[in-house]
C-alpha positions as a Markdown table, in Angstrom:
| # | Residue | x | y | z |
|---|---|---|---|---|
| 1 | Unk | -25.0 | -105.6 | 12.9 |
| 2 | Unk | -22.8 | -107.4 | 15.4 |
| 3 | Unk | -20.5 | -108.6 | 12.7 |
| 4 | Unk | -20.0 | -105.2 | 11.6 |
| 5 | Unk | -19.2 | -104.0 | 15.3 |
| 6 | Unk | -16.8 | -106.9 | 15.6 |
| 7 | Unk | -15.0 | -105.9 | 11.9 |
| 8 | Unk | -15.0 | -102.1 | 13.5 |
| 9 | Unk | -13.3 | -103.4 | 17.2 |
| 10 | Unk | -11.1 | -105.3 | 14.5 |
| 11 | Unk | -10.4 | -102.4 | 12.4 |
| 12 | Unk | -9.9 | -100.1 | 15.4 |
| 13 | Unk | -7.4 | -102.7 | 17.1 |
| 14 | Unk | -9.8 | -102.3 | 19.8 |
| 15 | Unk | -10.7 | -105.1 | 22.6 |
| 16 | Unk | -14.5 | -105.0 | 23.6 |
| 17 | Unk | -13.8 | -103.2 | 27.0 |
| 18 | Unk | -11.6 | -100.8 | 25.6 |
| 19 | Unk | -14.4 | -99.9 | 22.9 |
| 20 | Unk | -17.1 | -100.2 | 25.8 |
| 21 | Unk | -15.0 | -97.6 | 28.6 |
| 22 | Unk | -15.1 | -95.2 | 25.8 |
| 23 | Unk | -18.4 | -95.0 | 24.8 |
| 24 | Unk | -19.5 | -95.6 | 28.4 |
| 25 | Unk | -20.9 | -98.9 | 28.1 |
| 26 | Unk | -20.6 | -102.0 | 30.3 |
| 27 | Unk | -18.6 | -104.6 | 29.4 |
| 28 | Unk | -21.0 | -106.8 | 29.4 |
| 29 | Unk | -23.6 | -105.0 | 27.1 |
| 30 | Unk | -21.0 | -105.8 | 24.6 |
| 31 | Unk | -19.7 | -109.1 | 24.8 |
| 32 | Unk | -23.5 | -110.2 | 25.1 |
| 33 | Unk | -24.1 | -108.2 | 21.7 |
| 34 | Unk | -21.2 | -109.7 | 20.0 |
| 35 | Unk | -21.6 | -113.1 | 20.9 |
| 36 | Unk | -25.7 | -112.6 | 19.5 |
| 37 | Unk | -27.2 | -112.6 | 22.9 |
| 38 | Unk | -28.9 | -108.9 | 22.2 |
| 39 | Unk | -28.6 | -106.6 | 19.6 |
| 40 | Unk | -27.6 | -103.1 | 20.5 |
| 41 | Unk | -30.2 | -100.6 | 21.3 |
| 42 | Unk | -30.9 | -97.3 | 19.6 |
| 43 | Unk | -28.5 | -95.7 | 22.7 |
| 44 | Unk | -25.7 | -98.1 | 22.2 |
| 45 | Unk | -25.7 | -97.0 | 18.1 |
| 46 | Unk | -25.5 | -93.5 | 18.9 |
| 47 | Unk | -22.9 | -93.6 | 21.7 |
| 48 | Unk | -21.0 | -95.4 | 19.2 |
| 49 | Unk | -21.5 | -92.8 | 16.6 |
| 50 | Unk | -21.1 | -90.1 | 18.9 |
| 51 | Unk | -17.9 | -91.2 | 20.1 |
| 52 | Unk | -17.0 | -92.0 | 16.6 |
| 53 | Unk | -17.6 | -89.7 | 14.1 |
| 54 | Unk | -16.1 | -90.7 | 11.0 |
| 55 | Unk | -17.3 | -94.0 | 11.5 |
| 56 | Unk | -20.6 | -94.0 | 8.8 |
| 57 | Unk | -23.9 | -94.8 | 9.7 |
| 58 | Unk | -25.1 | -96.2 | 6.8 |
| 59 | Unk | -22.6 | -98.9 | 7.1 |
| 60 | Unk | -23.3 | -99.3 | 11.0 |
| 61 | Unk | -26.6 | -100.1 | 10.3 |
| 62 | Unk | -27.2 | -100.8 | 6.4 |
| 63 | Unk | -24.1 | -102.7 | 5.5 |
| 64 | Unk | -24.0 | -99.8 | 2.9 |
| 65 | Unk | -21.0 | -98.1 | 1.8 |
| 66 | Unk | -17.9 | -98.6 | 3.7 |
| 67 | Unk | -16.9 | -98.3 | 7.1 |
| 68 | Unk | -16.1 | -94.5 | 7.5 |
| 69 | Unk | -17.1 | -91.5 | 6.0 |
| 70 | Unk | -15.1 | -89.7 | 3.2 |
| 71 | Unk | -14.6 | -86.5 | 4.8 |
| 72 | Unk | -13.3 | -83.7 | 2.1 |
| 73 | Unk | -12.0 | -81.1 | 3.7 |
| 74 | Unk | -11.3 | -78.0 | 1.3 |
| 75 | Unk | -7.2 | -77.3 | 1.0 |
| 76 | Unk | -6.3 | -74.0 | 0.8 |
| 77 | Unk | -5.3 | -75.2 | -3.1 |
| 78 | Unk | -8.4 | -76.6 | -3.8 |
| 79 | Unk | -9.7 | -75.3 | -7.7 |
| 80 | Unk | -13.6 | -76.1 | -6.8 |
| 81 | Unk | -13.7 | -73.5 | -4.1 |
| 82 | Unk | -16.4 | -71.0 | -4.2 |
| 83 | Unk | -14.6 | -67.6 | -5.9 |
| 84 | Unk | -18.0 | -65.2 | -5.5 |
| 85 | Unk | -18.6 | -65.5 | -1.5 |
| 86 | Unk | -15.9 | -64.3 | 0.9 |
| 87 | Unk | -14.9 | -66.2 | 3.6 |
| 88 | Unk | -16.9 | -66.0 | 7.0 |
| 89 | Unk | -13.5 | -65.1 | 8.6 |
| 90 | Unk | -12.2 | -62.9 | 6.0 |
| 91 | Unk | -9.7 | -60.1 | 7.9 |
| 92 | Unk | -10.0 | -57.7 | 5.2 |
| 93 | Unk | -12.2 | -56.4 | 3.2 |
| 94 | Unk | -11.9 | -55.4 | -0.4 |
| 95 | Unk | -11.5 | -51.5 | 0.0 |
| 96 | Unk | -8.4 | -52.0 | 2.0 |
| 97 | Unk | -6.7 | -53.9 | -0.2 |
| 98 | Unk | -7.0 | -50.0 | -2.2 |
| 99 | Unk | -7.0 | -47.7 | 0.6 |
| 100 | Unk | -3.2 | -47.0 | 0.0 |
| 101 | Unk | -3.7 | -44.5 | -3.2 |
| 102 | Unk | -5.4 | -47.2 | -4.8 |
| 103 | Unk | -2.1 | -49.1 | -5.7 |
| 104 | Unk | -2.6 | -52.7 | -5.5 |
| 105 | Unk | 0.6 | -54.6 | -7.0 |
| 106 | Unk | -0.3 | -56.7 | -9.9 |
| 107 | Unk | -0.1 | -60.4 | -8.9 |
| 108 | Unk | 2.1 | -61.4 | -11.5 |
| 109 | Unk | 4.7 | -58.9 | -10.1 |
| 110 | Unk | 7.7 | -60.3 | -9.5 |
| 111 | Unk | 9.2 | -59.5 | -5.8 |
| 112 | Unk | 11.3 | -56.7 | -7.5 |
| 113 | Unk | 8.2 | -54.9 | -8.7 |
| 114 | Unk | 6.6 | -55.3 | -5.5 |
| 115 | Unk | 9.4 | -54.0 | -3.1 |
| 116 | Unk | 9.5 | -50.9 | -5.7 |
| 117 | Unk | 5.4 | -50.4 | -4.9 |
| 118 | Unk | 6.0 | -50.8 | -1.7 |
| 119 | Unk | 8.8 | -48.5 | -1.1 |
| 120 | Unk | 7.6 | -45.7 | -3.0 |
| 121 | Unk | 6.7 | -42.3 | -1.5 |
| 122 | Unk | 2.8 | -42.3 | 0.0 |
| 123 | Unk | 2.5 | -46.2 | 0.5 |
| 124 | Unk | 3.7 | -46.2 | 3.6 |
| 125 | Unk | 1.4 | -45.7 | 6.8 |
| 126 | Unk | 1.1 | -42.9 | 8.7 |
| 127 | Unk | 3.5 | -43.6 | 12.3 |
| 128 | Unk | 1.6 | -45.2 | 14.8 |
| 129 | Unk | -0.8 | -47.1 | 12.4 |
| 130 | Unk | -0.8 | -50.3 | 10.7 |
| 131 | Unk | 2.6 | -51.8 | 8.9 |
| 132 | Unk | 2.8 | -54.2 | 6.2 |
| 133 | Unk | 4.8 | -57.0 | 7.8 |
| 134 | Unk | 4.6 | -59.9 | 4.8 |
| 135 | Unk | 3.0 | -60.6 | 1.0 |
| 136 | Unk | 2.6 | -64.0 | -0.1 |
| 137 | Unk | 1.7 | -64.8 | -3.3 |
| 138 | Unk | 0.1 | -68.4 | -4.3 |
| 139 | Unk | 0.5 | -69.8 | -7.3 |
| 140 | Unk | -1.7 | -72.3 | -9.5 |
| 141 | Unk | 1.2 | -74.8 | -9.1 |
| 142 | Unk | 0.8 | -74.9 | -5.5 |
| 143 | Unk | 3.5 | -72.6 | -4.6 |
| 144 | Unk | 3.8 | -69.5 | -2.8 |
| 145 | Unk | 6.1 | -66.8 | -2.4 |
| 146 | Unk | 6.9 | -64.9 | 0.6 |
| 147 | Unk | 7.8 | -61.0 | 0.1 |
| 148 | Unk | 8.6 | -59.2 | 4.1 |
| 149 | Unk | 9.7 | -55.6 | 3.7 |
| 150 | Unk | 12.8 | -54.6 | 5.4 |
């Protein structure tokens, strides 16, 4: 294991009591476990991964893998996400999308068609209560259009 901490300092550009100040280890523990005096303790391995999330543990203590953790976070493009569960932080629900008359522009609108929707008589709110500000549309070839009423 202590040639895979050295190969992590290495990788890190990191001298031994720079990597030991941050996980809050002395100076010492460290040089004695790189040089093969001791090997770390169970405290020292999860100080290290605490501090260091990305870094993988299988590797840290296996030799397995590589060195950090492939981290996939989903993009807002992303094809594989899950299109029958709403979002935990979804603003709006689906009957608001229709509580104007039930007209709901057709996605393939073009910004034309849209405007017309959205200036037409009984789309607009009541004074005093909410006011469509912007529309953007997202397309499958990672574009977006931006439609703000004047």
């Amino acid at each position: 294991m202590k040639d895979r901490i050295q190969a992590f300092l290495q990788n890190e550009n990191k001298s031994y009591a720079q990597f030991a100040d941050e996980i809050g280890v002395q100076p010492s523990g460290i040089s004695h476990i790189l040089s093969g005096r001791n090997n770390p303790s169970l405290d020292f391995v999860i100080k290290m991964l605490h501090r260091y999330p990305s870094l993988s543990a299988d590797w840290l203590l296996f030799g397995r893998g590589s060195m950090y953790k492939v981290v996939s976070q989903p993009t807002l493009f992303d094809v594989d996400m899950q299109k029958d569960q709403p979002a935990e932080n979804e603003v709006f629900a689906e009957q608001d999308l229709a509580a104007d008359n039930g007209d709901i522009p057709d996605v393939n609108a073009s910004r034309q068609d849209v405007a017309e929707v959205f200036q037409t008589e009984g789309n607009e709110p009541e004074s005093g209560s909410r006011k469509l500000s912007r529309i953007v549309f997202f397309y499958s070839d990672k574009t977006f259009t931006e439609y703000k009423p004047s």
